[in-house]
ZANUZA-229238 format. One line per field, with one value per residue (C-alpha): x, y, z. Coordinates in steps of 0.1 Angstrom, whole numbers, plus 2048, in hexadecimal, padded with zeros to 3 digits. Layout:
REM ZANUZA-229238
east = (X / ...) .
north = (Y / ...) .
up = (Z / ...) .
REM end
This chain:
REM ZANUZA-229238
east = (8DC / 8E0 / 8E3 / 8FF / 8F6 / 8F6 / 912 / 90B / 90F / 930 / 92D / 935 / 956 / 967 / 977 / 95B / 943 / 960 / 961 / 93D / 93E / 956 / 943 / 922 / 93B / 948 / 925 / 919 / 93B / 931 / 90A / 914 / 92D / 916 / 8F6 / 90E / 921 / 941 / 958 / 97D / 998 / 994 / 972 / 977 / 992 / 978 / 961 / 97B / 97F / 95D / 954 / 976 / 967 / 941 / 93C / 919 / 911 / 905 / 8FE / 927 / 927 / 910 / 924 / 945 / 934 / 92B / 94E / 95E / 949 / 951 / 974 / 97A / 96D / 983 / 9A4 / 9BD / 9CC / 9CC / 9E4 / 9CA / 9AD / 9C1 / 9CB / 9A6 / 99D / 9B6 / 9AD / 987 / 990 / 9A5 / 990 / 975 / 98E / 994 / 970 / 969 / 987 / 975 / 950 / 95A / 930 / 929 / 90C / 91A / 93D / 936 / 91E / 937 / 953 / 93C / 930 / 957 / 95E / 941 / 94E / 969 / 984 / 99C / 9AB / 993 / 9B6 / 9B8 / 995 / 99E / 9B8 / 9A3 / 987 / 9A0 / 9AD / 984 / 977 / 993 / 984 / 968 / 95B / 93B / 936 / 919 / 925 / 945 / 93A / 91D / 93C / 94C / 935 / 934 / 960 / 95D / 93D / 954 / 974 / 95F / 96B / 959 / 93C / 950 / 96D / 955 / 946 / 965 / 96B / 94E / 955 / 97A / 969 / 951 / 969 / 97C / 95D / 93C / 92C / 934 / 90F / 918 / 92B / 911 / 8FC / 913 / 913 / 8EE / 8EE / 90B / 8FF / 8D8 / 8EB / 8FD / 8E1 / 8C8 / 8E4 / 8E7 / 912 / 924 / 92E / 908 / 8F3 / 8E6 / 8D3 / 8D8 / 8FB / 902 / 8E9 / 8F2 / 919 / 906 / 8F8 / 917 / 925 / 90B / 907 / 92D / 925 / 905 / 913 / 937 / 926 / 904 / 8FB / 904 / 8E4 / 8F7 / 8F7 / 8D4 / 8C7 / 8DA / 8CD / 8AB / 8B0 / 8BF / 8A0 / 88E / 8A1 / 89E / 87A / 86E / 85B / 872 / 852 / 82E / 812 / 7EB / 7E4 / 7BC / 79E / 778 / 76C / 77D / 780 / 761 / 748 / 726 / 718 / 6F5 / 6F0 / 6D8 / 6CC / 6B6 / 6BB / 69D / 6A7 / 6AA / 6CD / 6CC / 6F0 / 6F7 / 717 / 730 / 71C / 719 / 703 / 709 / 6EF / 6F9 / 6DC / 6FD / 6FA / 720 / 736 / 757 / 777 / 792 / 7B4 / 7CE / 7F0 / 80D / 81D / 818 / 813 / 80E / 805 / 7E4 / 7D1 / 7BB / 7DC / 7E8 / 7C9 / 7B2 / 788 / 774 / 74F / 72E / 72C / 74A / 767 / 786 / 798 / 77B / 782 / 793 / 7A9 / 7AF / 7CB / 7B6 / 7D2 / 7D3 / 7F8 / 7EE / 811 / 7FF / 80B / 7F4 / 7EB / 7C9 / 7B7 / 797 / 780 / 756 / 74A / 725 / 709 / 6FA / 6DA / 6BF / 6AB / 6B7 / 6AA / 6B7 / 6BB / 6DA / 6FB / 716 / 73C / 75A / 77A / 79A / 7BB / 7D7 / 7FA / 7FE / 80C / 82B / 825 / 81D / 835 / 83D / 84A / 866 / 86B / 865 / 84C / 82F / 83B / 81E / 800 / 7E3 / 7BE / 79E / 778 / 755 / 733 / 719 / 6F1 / 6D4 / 6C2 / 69B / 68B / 671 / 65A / 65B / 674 / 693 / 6AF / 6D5 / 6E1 / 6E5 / 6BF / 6B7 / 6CC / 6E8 / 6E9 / 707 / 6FD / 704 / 6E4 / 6E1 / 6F8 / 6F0 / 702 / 6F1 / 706 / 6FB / 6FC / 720 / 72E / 724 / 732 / 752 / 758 / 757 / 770 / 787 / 78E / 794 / 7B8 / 7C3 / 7B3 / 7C6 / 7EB / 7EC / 7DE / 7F4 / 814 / 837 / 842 / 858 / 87F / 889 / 8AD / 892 / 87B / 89E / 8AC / 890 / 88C / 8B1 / 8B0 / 893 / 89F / 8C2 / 8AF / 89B / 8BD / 8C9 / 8AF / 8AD / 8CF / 8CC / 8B0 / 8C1 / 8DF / 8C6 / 8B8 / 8DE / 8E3 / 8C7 / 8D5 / 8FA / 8F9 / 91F / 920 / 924 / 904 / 8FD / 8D7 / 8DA / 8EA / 8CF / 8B3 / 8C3 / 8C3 / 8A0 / 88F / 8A4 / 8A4 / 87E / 876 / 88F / 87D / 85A / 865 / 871 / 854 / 83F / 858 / 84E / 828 / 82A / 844 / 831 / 80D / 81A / 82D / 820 / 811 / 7F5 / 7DB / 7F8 / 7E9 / 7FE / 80E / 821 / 809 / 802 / 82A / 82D / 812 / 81E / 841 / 834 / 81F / 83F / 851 / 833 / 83E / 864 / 86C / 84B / 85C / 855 / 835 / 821 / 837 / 834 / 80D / 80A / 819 / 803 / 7E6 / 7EC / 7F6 / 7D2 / 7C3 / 7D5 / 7C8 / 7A7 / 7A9 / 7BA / 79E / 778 / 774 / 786 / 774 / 755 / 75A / 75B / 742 / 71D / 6FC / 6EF / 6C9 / 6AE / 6AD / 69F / 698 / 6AA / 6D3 / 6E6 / 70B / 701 / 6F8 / 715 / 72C / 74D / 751 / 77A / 76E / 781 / 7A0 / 7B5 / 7C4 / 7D7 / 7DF / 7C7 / 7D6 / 7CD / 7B7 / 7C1 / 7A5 / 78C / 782 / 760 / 755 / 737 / 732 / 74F / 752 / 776 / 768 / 77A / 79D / 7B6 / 7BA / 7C8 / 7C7 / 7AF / 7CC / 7C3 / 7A0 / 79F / 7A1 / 781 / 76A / 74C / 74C / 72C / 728 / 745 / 748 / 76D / 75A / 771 / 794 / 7AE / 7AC / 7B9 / 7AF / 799 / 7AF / 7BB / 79B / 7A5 / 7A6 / 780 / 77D / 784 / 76A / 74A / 734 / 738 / 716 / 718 / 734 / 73C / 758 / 748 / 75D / 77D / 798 / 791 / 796 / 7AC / 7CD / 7D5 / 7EE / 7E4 / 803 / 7F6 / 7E5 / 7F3 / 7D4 / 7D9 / 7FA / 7E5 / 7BF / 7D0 / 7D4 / 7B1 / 798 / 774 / 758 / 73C / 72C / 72B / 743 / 765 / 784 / 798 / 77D / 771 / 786 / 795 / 772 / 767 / 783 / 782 / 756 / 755 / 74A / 740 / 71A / 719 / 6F6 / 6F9 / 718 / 71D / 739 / 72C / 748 / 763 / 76F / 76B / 748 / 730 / 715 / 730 / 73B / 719 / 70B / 728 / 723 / 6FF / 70D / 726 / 714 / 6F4 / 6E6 / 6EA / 6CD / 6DA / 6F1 / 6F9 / 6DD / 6C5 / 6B3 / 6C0 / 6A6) .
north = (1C8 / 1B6 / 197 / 1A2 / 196 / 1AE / 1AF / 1AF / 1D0 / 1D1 / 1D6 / 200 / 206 / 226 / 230 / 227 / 23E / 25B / 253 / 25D / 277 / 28B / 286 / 296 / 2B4 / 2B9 / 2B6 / 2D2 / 2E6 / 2E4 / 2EE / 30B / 316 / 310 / 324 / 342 / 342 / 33C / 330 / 337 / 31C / 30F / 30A / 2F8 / 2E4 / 2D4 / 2D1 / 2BB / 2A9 / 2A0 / 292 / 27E / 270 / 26E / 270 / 269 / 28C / 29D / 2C1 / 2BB / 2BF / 2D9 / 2EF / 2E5 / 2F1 / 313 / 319 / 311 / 329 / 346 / 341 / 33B / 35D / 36A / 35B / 36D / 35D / 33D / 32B / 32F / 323 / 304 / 300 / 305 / 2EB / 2D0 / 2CF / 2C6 / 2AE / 29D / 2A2 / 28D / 273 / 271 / 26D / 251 / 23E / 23F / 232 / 22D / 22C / 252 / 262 / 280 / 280 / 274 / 294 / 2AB / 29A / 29F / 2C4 / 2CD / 2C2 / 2D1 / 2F4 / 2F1 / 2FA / 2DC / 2BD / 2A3 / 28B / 27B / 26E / 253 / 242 / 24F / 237 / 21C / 216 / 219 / 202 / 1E7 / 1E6 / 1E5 / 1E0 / 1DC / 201 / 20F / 233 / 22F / 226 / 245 / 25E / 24B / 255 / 273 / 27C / 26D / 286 / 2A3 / 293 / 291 / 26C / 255 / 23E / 220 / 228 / 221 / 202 / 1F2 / 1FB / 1EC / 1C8 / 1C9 / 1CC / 1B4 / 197 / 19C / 197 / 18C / 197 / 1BB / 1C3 / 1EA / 1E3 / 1D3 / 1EF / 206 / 1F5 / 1EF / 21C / 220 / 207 / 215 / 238 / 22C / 21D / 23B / 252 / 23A / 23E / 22E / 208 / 207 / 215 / 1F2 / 1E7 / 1C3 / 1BB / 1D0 / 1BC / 19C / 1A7 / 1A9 / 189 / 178 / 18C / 184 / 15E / 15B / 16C / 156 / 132 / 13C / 145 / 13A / 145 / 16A / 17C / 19A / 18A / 180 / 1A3 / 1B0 / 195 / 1A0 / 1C6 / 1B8 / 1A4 / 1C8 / 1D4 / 1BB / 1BA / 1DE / 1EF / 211 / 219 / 21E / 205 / 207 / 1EC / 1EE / 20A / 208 / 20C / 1F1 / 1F4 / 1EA / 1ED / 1FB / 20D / 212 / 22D / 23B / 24E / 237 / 217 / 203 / 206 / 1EE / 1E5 / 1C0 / 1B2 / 1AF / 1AB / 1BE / 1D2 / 1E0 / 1FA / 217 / 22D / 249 / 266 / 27C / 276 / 272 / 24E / 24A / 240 / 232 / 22A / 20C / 217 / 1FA / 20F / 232 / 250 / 271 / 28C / 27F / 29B / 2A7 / 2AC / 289 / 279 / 285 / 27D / 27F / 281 / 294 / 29E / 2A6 / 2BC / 2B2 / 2D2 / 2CE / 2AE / 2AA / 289 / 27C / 266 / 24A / 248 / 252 / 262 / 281 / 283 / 283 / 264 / 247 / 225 / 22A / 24F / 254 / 271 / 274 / 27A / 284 / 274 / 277 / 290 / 280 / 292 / 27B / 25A / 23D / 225 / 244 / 239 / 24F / 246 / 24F / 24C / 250 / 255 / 252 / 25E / 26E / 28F / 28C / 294 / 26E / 26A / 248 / 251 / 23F / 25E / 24D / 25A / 245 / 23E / 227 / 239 / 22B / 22B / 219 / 222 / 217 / 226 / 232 / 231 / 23D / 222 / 21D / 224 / 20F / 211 / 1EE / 1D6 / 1D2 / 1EB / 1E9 / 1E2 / 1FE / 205 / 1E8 / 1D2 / 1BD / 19F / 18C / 167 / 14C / 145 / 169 / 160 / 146 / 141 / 14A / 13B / 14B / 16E / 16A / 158 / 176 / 18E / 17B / 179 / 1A1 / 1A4 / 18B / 19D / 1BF / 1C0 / 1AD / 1C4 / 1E4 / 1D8 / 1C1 / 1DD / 1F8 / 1EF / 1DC / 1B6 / 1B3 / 1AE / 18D / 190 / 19B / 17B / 168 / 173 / 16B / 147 / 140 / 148 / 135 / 117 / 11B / 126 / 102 / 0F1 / 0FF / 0F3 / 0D3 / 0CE / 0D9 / 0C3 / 0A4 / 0AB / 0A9 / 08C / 080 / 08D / 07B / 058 / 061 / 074 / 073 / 08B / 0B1 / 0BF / 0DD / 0E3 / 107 / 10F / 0F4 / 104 / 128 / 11D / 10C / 12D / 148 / 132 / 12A / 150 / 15A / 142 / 14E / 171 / 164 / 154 / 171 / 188 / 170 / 16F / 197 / 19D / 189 / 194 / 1B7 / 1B5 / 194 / 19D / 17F / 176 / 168 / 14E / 153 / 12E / 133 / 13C / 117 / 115 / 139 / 129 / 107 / 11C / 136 / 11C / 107 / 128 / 12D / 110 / 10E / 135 / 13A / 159 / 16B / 159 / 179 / 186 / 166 / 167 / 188 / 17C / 159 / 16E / 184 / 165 / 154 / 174 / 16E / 149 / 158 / 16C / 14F / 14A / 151 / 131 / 13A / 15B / 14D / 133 / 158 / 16F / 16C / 17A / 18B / 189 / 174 / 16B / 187 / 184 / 1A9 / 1A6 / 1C6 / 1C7 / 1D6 / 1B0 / 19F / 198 / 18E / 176 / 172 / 16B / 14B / 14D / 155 / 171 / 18A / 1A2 / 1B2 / 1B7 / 1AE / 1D3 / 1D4 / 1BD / 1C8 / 1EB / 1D7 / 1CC / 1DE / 1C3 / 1B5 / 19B / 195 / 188 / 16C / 175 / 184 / 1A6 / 1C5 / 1DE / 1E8 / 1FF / 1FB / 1FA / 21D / 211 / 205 / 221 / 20C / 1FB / 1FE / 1E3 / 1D1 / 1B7 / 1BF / 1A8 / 18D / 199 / 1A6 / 1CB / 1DC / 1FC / 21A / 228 / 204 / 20C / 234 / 22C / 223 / 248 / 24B / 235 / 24A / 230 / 21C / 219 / 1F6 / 1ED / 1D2 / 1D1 / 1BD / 1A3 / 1B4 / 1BD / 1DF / 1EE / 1CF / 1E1 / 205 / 20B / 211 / 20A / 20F / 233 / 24D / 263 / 274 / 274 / 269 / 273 / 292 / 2A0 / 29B / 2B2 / 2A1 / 2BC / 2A5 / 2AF / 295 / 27F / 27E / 287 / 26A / 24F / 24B / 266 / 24B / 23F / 264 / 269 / 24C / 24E / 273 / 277 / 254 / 251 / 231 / 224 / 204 / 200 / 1E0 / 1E1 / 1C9 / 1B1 / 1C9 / 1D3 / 1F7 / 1F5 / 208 / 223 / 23F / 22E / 229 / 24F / 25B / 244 / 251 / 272 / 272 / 25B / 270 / 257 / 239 / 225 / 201 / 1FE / 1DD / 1CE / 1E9 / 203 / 228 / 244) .
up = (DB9 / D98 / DA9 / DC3 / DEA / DFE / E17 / E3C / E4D / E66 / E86 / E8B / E9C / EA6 / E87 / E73 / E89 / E8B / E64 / E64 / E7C / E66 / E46 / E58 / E60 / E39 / E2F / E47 / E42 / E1B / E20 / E32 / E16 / DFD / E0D / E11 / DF0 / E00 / DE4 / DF3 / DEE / E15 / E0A / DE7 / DF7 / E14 / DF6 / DE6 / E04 / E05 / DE2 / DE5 / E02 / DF7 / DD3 / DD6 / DEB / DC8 / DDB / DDF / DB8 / DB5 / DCB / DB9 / D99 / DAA / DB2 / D94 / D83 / D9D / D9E / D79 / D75 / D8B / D79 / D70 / D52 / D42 / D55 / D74 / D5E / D54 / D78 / D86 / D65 / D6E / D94 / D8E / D75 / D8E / DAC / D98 / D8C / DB1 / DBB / D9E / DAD / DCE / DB6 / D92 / D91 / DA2 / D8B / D9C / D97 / D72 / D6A / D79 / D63 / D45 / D50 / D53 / D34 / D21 / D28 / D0C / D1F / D23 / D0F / D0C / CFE / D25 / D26 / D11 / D25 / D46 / D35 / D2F / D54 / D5F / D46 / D4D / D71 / D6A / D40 / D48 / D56 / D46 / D55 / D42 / D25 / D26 / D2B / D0D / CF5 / D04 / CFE / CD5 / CD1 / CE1 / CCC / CAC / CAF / C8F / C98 / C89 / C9E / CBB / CAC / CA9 / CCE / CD9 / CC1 / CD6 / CF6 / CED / CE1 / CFE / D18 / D09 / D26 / D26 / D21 / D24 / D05 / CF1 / CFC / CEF / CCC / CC7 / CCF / CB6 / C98 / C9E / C94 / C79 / C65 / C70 / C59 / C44 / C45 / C2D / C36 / C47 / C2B / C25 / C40 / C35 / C35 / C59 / C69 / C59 / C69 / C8C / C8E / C88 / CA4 / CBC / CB0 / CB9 / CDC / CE4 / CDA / CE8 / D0B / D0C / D2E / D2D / D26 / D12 / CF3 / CF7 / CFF / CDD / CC9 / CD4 / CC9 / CAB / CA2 / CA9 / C8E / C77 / C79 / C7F / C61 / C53 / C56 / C64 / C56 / C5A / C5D / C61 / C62 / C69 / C50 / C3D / C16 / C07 / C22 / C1E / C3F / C47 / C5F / C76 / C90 / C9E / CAA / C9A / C77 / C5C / C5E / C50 / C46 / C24 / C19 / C18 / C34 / C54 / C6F / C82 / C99 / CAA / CB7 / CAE / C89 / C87 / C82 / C86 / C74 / C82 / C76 / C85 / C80 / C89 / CA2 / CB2 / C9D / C9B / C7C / C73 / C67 / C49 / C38 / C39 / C37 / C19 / C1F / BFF / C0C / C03 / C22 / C34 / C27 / C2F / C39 / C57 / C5F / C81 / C8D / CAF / CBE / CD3 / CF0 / D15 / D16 / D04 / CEF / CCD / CC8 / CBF / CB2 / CA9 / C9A / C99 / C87 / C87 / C63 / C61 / C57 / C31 / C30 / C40 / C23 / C0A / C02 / C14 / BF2 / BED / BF1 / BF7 / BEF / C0B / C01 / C16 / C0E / C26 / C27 / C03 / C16 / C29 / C51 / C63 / C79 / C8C / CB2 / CA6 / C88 / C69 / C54 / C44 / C25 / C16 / C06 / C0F / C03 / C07 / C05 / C0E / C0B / C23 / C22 / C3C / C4A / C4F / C6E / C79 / C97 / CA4 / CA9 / CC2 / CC0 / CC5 / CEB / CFD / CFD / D19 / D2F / D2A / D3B / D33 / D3A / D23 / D1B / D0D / CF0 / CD5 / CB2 / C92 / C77 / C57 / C64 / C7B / C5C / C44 / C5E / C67 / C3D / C3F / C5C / C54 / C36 / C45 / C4D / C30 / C1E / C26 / C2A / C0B / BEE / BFD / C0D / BFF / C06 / C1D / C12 / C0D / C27 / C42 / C3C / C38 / C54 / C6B / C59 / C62 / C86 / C8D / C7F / C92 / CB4 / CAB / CA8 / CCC / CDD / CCE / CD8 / CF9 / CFC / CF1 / D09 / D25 / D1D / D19 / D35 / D4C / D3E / D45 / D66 / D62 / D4B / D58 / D69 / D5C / D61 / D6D / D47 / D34 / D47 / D3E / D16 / D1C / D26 / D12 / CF2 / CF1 / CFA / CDE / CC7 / CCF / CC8 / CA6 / C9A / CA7 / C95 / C75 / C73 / C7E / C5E / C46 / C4F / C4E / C2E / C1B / BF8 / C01 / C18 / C2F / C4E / C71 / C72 / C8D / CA6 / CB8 / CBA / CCB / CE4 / CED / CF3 / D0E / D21 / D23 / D2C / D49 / D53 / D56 / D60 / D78 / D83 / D64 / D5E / D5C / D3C / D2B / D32 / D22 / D03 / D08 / D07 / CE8 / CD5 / CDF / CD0 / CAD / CAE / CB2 / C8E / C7E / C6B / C67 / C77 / C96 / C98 / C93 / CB4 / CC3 / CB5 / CC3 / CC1 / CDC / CE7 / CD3 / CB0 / C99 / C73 / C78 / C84 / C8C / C95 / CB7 / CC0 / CB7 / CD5 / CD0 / CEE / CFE / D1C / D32 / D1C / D3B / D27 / D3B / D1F / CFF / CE2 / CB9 / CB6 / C97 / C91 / CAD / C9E / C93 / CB4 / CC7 / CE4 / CF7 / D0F / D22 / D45 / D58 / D4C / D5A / D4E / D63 / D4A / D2C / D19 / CF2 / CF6 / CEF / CC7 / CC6 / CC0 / CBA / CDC / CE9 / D07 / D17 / D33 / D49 / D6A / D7A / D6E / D84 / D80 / D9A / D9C / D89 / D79 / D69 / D50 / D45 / D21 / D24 / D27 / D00 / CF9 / CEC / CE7 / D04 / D19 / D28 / D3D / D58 / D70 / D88 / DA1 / D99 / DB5 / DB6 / DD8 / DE4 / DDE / DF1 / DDB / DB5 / D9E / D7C / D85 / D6C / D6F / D8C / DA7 / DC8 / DD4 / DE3 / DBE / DB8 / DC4 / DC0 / DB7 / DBE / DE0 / DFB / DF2 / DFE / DE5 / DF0 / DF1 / DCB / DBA / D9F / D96 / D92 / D7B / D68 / D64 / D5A / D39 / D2E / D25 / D34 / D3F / D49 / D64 / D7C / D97 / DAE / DBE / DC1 / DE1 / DE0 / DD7 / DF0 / DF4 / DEA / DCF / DC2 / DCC / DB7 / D9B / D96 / D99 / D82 / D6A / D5E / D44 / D5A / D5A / D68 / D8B / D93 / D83 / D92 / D85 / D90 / D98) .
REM end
């Protein structure tokens, strides 16, 4: 592993198979003492024998801790607890000189120690004569830390460890590893030296810039420049970044779909037979505590102390991105012209909490207003009532109404972050601004010295290292300028425009091209930068957003389709600006999974057919979707792979018991997981490889409003 050949296995002679022979007979000796409780010294002493010989047999260890308990209690004195101390400590110094890199033998060491009952002065030097064998052992250098905690040993002490280490072997990526856990400390407590986050980090890139020019194609220093750009960039804190509602808005609502819902600006439509909408909230990273203490709801209707969040996320650990509450509907009594403010106010109690631990420290508000709609008794209604048929010739462009409607939503994110949270500090926009232009100046160089090269071929060949620098350069640079139009459209105190964003995708498709072995990471990032481009601008979005069905004199958001379909995009990302959409179209891409869809609440029809999903359970956090009742997965591989790598529902088909009668349990039982619940009423599956009659008989089953299968209608 880690790049080592394997050696070839010798051929087995006599000594090797009597070695064997007699290792089998230790290990039987040992289970036999260790089902009976037999902890005498002529059975510690084969016990010895046999982790000196096999460090790895961890039931060896277990027994040895067994017996030290028993016979420590049977000590007489002191002198025979030092005695019974001193000989485990050296039978595992034995065993790691056998494996310096035995979990076992490690864990025991540690487990030894932890009892409090001898020096912990010789670990040091033990440490010393390891680590100069071997300075890159990760094992060591987790028992290190380990000895200072016991030794109350200062964090700086360690730190300057870990910068001698370092300057005498840049590679040692243990001890960079070691530094980054130290120094993350350090700031967290804020210790004095490291109180300013500035100036330590400043001190760190010197360090690593002396380690990545010195030895260019070691990836330690790389991998440590990377966390420290994590650092440098990383909010203290958690941002919301969007909602839906946005500030401003003014919401028609409804309980039937053939109302008078006409755009007018700044406004928007909801129907729901459950006289509820929702509100959702986009948080920059995972959090939890959102509750109706943290977040404060001024409406008519709704008291707060009633009101009831939700984290949108599949891995049930209270932890999410996007939250999500249903606010009812004015009283239908009252007359529509009535409009009826809502305003929200987020994070003016402590108790959001990032799953990093910081706290949201940004107060927040924004508000919009809500109205009842008109019914009427003619006229089309939203889709969902008939079916969707997702040919091109279905969509058309209707430039005043998609212009008015891209106005509203281009303005919704900007809105939020600029009126509530701070600019960002001027060392972290600095800092990021210098490192791109010296990453730049790297690969400029190398570049020239190739082309050098290819005129002088006397020169020293050294493509393996220029085609190293190449690919770790230019993916350092796109993390850079990602890092930059991230910090500045976080932070910026303006309406600030992502420049960087045809740079960061000119880099990964020459990325794709040079390192095809990792092409699939750099296509993931490919495809969330071709998302940004997309709401660059209203123009951009507007290339994007059609209208669904025929021209009315009457437009509903239910129509509007916001078509990413043929973008070869293997990842979805940018939902901070997707809580809007209704109708969805990601066909012919190349999508496995659908994880942060869940964040869009609205999402009423959505078209999954010719991607690359694998598997059921690949579209789970469909399941959070409410108002999802079109949905196509049709010429997908489902069914083509017997083994389902991204299932997190359930273990295997065995775990799952199916309670629908006549099919069998290990057939369809993903598809019954996944389906249960929705209200879905239009559903085509066609093209995948697991479709057939059970498939279909459960589908029906399992689906009670569906209407549509396939195309046909369902009895």
């Amino acid at each position: 592993m880690h790049g080592q050949p394997r050696k070839p296995l010798e051929p087995e002679d006599a000594a090797t198979i009597q070695k064997a022979a007699n290792l089998r007979a230790l290990q039987t000796q040992l289970l036999h003492n260790h089902h009976n409780k037999i902890y005498n010294e002529e059975a510690v002493d084969l016990s010895t024998r046999l982790v000196e010989t096999n460090p790895e047999f961890y039931t060896a260890w277990n027994y040895r801790k067994l017996a030290f308990e028993h016979n420590i209690i049977s000590a007489v004195d002191q002198d025979a607890v030092r005695l019974i101390l001193n000989e485990e400590l050296r039978v595992v110094e034995n065993a790691l000189r056998r494996n310096v890199k035995s979990y076992g033998a490690w864990h025991h060491r540690k487990w030894v120690l932890a009892k409090g009952l001898s020096s912990t002065y010789h670990e040091f030097r033990l440490l010393d004569g390891f680590q100069k064998l071997d300075s890159r052992n990760f094992h060591a250098w987790n028992y290190r830390r380990f000895v200072a905690a016991l030794q109350n040993v200062s964090e700086e002490v360690e730190l300057k460890h870990t910068t001698e280490m370092i300057d005498t072997n840049f590679s040692n990526y243990s001890a960079w590893h070691n530094r980054s856990a130290i120094l993350s400390h350090l700031l967290k407590q804020g210790v004095h030296g490291f109180d300013s986050k500035e100036k330590a980090l400043a001190e760190e890139y010197e360090v690593v810039h002396q380690a990545i020019f010195t030895d260019p194609d070691d990836q330690s220093g790389w991998f440590y420049h990377y966390w420290l750009l994590d650092q440098t960039i990383t909010p203290d804190a958690p941002l919301l970044l969007s909602s839906w509602l946005n500030h401003g808005s003014d919401l028609i609502l409804s309980t039937n779909r053939n109302f008078e819902g006409c755009m007018s600006s700044p406004s928007t439509n909801f129907c729901s037979d459950k006289g509820a909408f929702p509100l959702i909230l986009y948080f920059n990273q995972s959090v939890k505590g959102v509750n109706s203490s943290t977040v404060d709801i001024k409406f008519t209707f709704v008291k707060n102390e009633d009101v009831i969040w939700k984290p949108l996320s599949t891995k049930n650990l209270g932890y999410a991105d996007a939250w999500v509450t249903y606010l009812k509907f004015p009283d239908e009594k009252n007359s529509s012209s009535d409009t009826y403010q809502v305003e929200v106010s987020v994070g003016h109690s402590q108790g959001i909490i990032s799953s990093s631990g910081s706290n949201y420290s940004f107060p927040s508000q924004f508000s919009f207003t809500t109205r009842l709609g008109i019914g009427k008794r003619d006229g089309e209604g939203g889709v969902g009532v008939e079916k969707v048929v997702w040919t091109d010739n279905n969509f058309h462009t209707d430039l005043p109404f998609l212009e008015e409607l891209s106005h509203m939503l281009s303005s919704n994110r900007i809105r939020v972050i600029t009126d509530q949270n701070p600019t960002a500090s001027t060392w972290q926009i600095e800092t990021i601004v210098k490192e791109i232009a010296l990453f730049r100046e790297l690969l400029l160089e190398v570049n020239c010295y190739c082309i050098l090269e290819s005129l002088f071929p006397s020169l020293t060949h050294r493509d393996c290292l220029f085609s190293f620098l190449f690919k770790i350069g230019k993916l350092t640079l796109v993390r850079l300028l990602v890092a930059h139009d991230a910090m500045m459209s976080y932070h910026a105190s303006f309406a600030y425009k992502k420049v960087n964003t045809e740079e960061i995708l000119e880099l990964l498709s020459d990325l794709m091209k040079l390192d095809p072995s990792h092409s699939r990471y750099y296509k993931d990032g490919h495809s969330l930068a071709l998302l940004e481009k997309v709401f660059l601008s209203r123009k951009s979005l507007m290339k994007h957003c059609l209208y669904y069905g025929e021209s009315t004199s009457s437009y509903s958001h239910d129509r509007v389709c916001l078509r990413l379909n043929n973008m070869s995009l293997s990842r979805i990302g940018s939902f901070e600006n997707l809580l809007w959409v209704r109708m969805l179209d990601l066909s012919h891409n190349e999508l496995q999974t659908t994880e942060g869809l869940e964040a869009l609440q609205l999402l009423s029809c959505l078209n999954l057919s010719y991607n690359k999903f694998r598997s059921f359970t690949a579209l789970e956090p469909l399941r959070l979707l409410q108002s999802l009742s079109v949905l196509d997965i049709s010429y997908n591989e489902i069914g083509l792979h017997p083994i389902d790598t991204t299932s997190y529902l359930c273990a295997s088909p065995l775990s799952h018991k199916s309670n629908i009668e006549g099919i069998g349990m290990s057939d369809c039982w993903e598809a019954e997981v996944v389906f249960k619940g929705l209200q879905l009423k239009q559903l085509d599956v066609a093209g995948c490889a697991i479709n057939g009659d059970k498939l279909r008989s459960l589908l029906v089953k399992v689906l009670p409003n569906l209407k549509w299968l396939d195309g046909e209608v369902v009895n």
